[in-house]
C-alpha positions as CSV (number, residue, x, y, z in Angstrom):
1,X,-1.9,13.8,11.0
2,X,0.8,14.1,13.1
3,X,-1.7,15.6,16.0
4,X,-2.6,12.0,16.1
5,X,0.6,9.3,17.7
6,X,-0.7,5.5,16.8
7,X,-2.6,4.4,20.4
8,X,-0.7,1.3,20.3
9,X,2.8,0.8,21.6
10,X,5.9,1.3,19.5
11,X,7.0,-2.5,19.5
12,X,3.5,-3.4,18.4
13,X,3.4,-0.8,15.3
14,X,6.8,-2.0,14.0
15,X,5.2,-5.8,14.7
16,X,2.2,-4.4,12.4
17,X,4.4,-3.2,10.1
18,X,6.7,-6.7,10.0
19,X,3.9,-8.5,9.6
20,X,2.6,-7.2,6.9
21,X,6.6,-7.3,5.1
22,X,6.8,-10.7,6.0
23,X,3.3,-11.5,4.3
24,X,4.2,-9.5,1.2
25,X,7.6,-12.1,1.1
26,X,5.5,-15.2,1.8
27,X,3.3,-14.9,-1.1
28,X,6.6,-14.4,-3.3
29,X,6.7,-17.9,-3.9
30,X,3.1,-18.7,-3.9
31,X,2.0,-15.6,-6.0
32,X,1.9,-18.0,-9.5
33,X,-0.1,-20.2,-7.9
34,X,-2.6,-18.1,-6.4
35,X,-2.9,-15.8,-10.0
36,X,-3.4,-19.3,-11.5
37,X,-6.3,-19.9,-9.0
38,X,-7.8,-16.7,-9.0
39,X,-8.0,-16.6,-12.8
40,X,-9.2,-19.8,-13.4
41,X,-12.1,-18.8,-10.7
42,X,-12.7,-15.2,-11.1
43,X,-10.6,-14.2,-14.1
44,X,-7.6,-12.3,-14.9
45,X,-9.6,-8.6,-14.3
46,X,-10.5,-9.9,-10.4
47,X,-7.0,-8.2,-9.3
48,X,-8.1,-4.8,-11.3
49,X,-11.6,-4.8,-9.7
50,X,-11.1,-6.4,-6.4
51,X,-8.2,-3.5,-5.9
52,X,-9.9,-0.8,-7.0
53,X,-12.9,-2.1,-4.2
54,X,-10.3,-2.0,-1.9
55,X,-9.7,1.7,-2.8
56,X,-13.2,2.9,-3.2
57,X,-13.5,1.0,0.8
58,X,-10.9,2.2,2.1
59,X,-11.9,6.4,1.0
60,X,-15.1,5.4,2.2
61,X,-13.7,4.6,5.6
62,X,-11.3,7.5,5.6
63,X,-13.9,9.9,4.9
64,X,-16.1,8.3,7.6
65,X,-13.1,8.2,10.3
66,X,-12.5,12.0,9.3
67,X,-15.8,13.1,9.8
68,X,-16.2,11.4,13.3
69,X,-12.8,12.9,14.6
70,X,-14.6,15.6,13.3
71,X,-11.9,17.0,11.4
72,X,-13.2,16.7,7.8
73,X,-12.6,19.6,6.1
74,X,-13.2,20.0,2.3
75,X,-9.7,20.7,1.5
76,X,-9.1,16.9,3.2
77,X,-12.1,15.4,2.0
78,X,-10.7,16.7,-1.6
79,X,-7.0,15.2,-0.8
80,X,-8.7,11.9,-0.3
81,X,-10.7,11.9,-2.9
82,X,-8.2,12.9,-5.7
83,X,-5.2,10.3,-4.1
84,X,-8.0,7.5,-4.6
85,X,-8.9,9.0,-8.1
86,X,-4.6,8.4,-8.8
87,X,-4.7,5.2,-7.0
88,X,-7.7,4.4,-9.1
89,X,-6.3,5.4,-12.6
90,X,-3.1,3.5,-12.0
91,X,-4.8,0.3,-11.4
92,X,-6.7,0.7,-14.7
93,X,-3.5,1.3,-16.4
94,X,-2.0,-1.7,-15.0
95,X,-5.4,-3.8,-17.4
96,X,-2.7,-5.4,-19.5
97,X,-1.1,-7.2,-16.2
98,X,-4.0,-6.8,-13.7
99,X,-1.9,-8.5,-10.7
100,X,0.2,-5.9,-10.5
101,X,-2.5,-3.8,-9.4
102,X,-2.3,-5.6,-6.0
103,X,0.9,-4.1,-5.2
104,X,-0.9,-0.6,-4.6
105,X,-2.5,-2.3,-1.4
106,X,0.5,-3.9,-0.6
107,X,2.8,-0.9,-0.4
108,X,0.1,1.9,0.3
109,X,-0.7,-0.2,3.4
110,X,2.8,-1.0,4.3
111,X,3.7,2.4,3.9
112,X,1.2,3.5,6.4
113,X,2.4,1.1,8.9
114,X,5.6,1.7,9.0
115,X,4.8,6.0,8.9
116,X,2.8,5.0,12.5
117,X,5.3,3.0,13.8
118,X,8.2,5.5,13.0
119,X,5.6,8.3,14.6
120,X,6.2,7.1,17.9
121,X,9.9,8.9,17.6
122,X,10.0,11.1,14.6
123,X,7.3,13.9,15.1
124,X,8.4,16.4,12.3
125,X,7.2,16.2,8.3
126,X,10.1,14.1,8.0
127,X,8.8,11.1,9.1
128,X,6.9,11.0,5.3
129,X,10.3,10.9,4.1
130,X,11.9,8.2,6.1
131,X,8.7,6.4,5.9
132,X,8.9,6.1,2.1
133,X,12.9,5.1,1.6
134,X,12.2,2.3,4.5
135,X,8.8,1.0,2.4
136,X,11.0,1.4,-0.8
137,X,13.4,-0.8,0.8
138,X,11.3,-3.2,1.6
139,X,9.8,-3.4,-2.2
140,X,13.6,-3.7,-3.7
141,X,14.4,-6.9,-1.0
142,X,11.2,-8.1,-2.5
143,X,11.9,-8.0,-6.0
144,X,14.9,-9.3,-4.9
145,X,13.7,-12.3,-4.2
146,X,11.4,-12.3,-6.8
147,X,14.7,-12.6,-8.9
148,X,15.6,-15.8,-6.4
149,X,12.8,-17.2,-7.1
150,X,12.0,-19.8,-9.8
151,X,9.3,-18.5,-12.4
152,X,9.2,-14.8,-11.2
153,X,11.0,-12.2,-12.7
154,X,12.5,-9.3,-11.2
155,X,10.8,-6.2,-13.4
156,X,11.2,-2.4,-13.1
157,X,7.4,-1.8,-13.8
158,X,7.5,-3.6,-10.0
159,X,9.8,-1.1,-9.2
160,X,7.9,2.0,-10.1
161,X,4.6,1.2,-8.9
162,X,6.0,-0.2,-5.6
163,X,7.6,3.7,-4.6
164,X,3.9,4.8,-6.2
165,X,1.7,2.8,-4.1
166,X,3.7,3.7,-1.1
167,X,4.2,7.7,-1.8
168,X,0.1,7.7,-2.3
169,X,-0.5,6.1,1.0
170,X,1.9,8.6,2.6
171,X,0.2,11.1,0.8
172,X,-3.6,9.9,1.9
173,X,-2.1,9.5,5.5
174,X,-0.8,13.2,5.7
């Protein structure tokens, strides 16, 4: 995907990419309140399914997107297909804590963001790489302040599916 430099400016994909940190670290603070919420609403298992939607949407769209480009070819279509299928199984194993599930769209879309806005000056593989430790980086400062923050804890689980989430978006992206 590298044939393909984000349309927008560069100051506007790292404002993208900001953003979307910045809303990550807002909901620190609110996330009790809103699993509260949601649970007493929907139910605990609304994070499991409402992210796995997300992921079944978002291959949907990916496939769509590749076809019109008219680059689809199987070996992509099958990429996209099996890093959903991972994305997919991970949420499900995450049943016992569903919220955590909603750290795979956090990070897999962060990661993404940050890979196009570091596209506009890094044109070789390594871009993937750099892409991930910044995203990474991002998910330690939040657990960070997690840890600041008064009833949330500051978990490694958070710390393994952060990396995760991010690597799989890389990996749907290249």
């Amino acid at each position: 995907m590298l044939d393909y430099p984000p349309t927008e400016n560069e100051r506007r994909s790292w404002l993208y990419a900001g953003l979307w940190s910045l809303l990550i670290f807002l909901t620190v603070p609110l996330a009790r309140a809103i699993q509260a919420y949601i649970s007493a609403h929907w139910g605990r298992n609304f994070f499991l399914y409402g992210v796995i939607a997300i992921i079944v949407l978002v291959l949907i769209a990916s496939l769509l997107l590749l076809n019109r480009k008219r680059t689809a070819t199987a070996m992509n279509q099958f990429w996209l297909i099996s890093i959903a299928t991972v994305f997919i199984v991970s949420t499900i194993q995450l049943r016992s804590n569903p919220e955590e599930a909603v750290h795979f769209v956090q990070y897999g879309v962060l990661s993404i963001l940050v890979y196009r806005a570091l596209t506009h000056r890094i044109t070789d593989y390594g871009v993937y790489f750099v892409a991930l430790l910044i995203t990474i980086t991002v998910g330690i400062l939040d657990e960070a302040l997690q840890w600041l923050t008064r009833e949330r804890v500051w978990g490694l689980k958070d710390i393994r599916v952060k990396p995760t989430a991010a690597a799989l978006g890389l990996l749907g992206r290249a």
